[in-house]
C-alpha positions in Angstrom: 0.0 0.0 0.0 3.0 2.5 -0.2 1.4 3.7 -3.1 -1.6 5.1 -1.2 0.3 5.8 2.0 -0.3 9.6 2.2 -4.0 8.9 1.6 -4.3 8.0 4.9 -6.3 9.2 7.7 -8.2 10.7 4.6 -9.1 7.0 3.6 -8.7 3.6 5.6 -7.3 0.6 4.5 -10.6 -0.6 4.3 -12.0 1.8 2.0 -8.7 2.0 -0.3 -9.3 -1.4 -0.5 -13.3 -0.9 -1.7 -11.9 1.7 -4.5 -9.4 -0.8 -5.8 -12.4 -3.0 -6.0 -15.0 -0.3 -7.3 -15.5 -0.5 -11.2 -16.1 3.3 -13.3 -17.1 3.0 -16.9 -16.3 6.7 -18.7 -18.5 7.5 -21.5 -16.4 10.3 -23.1 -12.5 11.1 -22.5 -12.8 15.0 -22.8 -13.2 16.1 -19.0 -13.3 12.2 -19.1 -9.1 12.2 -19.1 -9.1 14.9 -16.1 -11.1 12.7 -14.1 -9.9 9.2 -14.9 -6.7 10.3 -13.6 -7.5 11.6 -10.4 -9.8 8.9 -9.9 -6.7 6.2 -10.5 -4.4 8.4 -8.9 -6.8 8.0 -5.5 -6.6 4.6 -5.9 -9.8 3.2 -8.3 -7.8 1.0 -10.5 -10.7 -0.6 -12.6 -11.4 1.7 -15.6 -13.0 1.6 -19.0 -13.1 4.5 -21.2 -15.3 4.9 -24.3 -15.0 7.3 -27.2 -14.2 7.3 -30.7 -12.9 11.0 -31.1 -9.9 11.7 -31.6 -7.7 14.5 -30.0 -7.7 18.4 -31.3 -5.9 21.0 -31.1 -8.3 23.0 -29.2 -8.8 20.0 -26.8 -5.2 21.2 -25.1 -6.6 23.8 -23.0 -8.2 21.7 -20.6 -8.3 18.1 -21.5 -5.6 15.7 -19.9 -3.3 15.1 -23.5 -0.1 16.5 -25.4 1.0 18.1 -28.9 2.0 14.8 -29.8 -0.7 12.8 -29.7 -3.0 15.8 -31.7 -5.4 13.1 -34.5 -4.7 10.6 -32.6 -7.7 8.4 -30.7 -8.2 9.9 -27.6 -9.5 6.7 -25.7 -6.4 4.9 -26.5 -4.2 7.9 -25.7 -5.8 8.0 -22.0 -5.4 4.3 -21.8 -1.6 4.7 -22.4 -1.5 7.3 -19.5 -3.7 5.5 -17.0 -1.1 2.7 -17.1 2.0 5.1 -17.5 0.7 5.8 -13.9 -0.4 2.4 -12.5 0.6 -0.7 -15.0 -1.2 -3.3 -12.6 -4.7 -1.1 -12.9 -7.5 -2.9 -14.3 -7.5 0.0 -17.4 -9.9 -1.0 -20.8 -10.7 1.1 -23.3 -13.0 1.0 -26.4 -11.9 3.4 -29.4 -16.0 3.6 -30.7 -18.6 6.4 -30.2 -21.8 5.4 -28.6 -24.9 4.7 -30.2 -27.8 3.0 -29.4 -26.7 -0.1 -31.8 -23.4 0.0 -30.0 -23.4 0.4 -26.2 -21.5 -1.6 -24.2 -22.4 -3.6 -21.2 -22.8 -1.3 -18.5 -24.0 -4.1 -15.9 -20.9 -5.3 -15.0 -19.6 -1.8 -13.4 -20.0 -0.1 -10.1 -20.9 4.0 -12.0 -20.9 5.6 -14.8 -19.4 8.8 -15.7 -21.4 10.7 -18.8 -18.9 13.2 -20.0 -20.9 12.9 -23.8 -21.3 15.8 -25.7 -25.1 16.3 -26.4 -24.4 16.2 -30.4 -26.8 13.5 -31.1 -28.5 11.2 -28.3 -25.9 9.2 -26.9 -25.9 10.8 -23.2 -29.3 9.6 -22.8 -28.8 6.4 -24.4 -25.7 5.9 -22.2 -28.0 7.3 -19.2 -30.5 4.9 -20.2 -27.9 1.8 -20.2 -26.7 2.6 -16.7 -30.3 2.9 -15.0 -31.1 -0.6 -16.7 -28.1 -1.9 -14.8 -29.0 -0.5 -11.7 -26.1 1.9 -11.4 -25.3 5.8 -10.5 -24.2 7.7 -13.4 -22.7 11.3 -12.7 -22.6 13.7 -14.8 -19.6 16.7 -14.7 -19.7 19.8 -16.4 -16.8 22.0 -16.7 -18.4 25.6 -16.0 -15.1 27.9 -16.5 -13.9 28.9 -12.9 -15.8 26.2 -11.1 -17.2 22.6 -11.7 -21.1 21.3 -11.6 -21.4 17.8 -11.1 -25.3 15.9 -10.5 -25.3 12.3 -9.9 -28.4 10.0 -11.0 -29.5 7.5 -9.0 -31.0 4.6 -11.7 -34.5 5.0 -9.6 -34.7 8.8 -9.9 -35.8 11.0 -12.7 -33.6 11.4 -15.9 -32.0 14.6 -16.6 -34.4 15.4 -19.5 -37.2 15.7 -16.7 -35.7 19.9 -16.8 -35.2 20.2 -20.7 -37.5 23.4 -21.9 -37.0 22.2 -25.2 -36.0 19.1 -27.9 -32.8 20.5 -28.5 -31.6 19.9 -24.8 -28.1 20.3 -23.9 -25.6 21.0 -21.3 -26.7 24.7 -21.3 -29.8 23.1 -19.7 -28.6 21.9 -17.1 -25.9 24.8 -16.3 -29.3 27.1 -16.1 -31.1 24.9 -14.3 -28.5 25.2 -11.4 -28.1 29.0 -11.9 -31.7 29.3 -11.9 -32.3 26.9 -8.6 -29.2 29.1 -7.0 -31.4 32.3 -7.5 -34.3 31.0 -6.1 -32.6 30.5 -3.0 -31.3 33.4 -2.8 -27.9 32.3 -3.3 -27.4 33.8 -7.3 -24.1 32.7 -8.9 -23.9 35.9 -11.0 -20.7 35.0 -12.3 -22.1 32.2 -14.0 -24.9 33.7 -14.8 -23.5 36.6 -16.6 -21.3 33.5 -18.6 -24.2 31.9 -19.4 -25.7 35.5 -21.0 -22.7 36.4 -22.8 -22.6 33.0 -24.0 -26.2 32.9 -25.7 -25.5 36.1 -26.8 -22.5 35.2 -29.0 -22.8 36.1 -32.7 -21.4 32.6 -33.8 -22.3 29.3 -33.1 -19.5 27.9 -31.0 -19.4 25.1 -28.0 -19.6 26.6 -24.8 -16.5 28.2 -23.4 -13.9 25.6 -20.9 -11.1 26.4 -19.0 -8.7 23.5 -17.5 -9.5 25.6 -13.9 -13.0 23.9 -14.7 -12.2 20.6 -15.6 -9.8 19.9 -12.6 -12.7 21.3 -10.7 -14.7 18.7 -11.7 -12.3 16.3 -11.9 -11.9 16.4 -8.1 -15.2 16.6 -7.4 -16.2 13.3 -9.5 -13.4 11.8 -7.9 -14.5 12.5 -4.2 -18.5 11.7 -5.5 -17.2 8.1 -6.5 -15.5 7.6 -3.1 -18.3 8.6 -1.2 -20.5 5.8 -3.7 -18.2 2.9 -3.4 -17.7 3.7 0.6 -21.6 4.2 1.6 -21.3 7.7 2.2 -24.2 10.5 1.9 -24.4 11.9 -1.7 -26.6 14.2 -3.0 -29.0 12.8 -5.7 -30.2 14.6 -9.0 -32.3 17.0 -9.3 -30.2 18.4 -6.5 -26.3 19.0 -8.2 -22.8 20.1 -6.6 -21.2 23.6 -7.8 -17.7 24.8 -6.4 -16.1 28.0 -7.8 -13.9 30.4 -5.7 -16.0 33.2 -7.6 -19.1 32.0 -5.3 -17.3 34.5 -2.5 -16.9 37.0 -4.8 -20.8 36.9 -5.6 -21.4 36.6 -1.8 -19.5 39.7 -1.8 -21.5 41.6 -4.6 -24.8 40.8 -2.3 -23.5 42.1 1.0 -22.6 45.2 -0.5 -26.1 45.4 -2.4 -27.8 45.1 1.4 
């Protein structure tokens, strides 16, 4: 266990044994890569990744890969550095985008991670897979300066249940939590001003990342799983996570409003 030793008094033996044991499927190796990483490097050492993209250019400012491996497959590219870091890991991957005539077995896993763009249906159809097999699927979103992460339980309601439209997307969901944080009373007007400027933009373009968010999430996913696989509290979808140092500065804002 020298591997894990400074994990201690953070995690037992026990649970650092229950990680090892605990089995993620990834669906997407964008943010995917940022969190497979910290989730092996905190000691979950069965991983399968799934995508068929292949790595950018314009990936490089926040996703976990190098100049050198731009056009090439980015699930095969993460495999090679989840076993640069652990070569005993349990580490699959499968170089194919998912479909609903191709989806892999999802039953013989512990989570799912959906990191899927919402290009075509395949979130839901992964979504769908896991809550058939009885598992948790989370679902990370890199928000710029922070991370939002929900987690669906396979007997709760899917994420569609908020769409205000058929073209649903992450957008969605990123308003749905800025809206919920209003009513509150706790507004996230950094995010919300994003969000505006955003939908405001004269070209159609993906939604603005940073790597600040991806590690953000990253961390967060990673503590979410070990809560899961140790029997620790969570909270369930349609309730969410969101961390951002920015939250202060809104808290800030408000005071001086009053």
């Amino acid at each position: 266990m020298d591997r894990y030793l400074r994990n201690r008094i953070y995690l037992s033996n026990c649970e650092q044994q229950k990680l090892k044991n605990f089995s993620i499927v990834i669906a997407g190796s964008g943010i995917g890569s940022n969190i497979a990483e910290c989730a092996l490097r905190t000691g979950f050492e069965k991983i399968c990744v799934i995508d068929g993209d292949l790595i950018e250019d314009s990936n490089l400012n926040r996703q976990n890969y190098t100049e050198d491996q731009i056009g090439t497959s980015k699930a095969t590219a993460l495999y090679e550095r989840l076993k640069s870091i652990n070569a005993n890991a349990e580490i699959s991957f499968i170089n194919e985008f998912i479909s609903i005539d191709n989806m892999p077995e999802t039953g013989r896993y512990n989570a799912g991670i959906n990191a899927l763009d919402y290009t075509d249906k395949a979130p839901q159809i992964f979504d769908k897979s896991c809550f058939n097999s009885g598992i948790p699927v989370l679902h990370p979103y890199n928000v710029g300066w922070g991370g939002l992460v929900t987690v669906l339980p396979p007997d709760g309601p899917p994420l569609e249940s908020i769409e205000k439209s058929s073209n649903f997307n992450e957008v969605d969901v990123v308003e749905y939590a800025a809206s919920y944080q209003r009513y509150w009373q706790k507004p996230q007007i950094w995010l919300e001003e994003v969000i505006n400027q955003y939908k405001h933009e004269e070209l159609t373009l993906p939604p603005p990342q940073l790597a600040i968010g991806s590690w953000y999430v990253a961390a967060m996913c990673t503590h979410l799983l070990v809560k899961i696989a140790t029997g620790r509290f969570y909270k369930k979808f349609p309730d969410f996570y969101l961390s951002s140092l920015f939250q202060e500065e809104d808290h800030g804002k408000d005071s001086i409003l009053k």
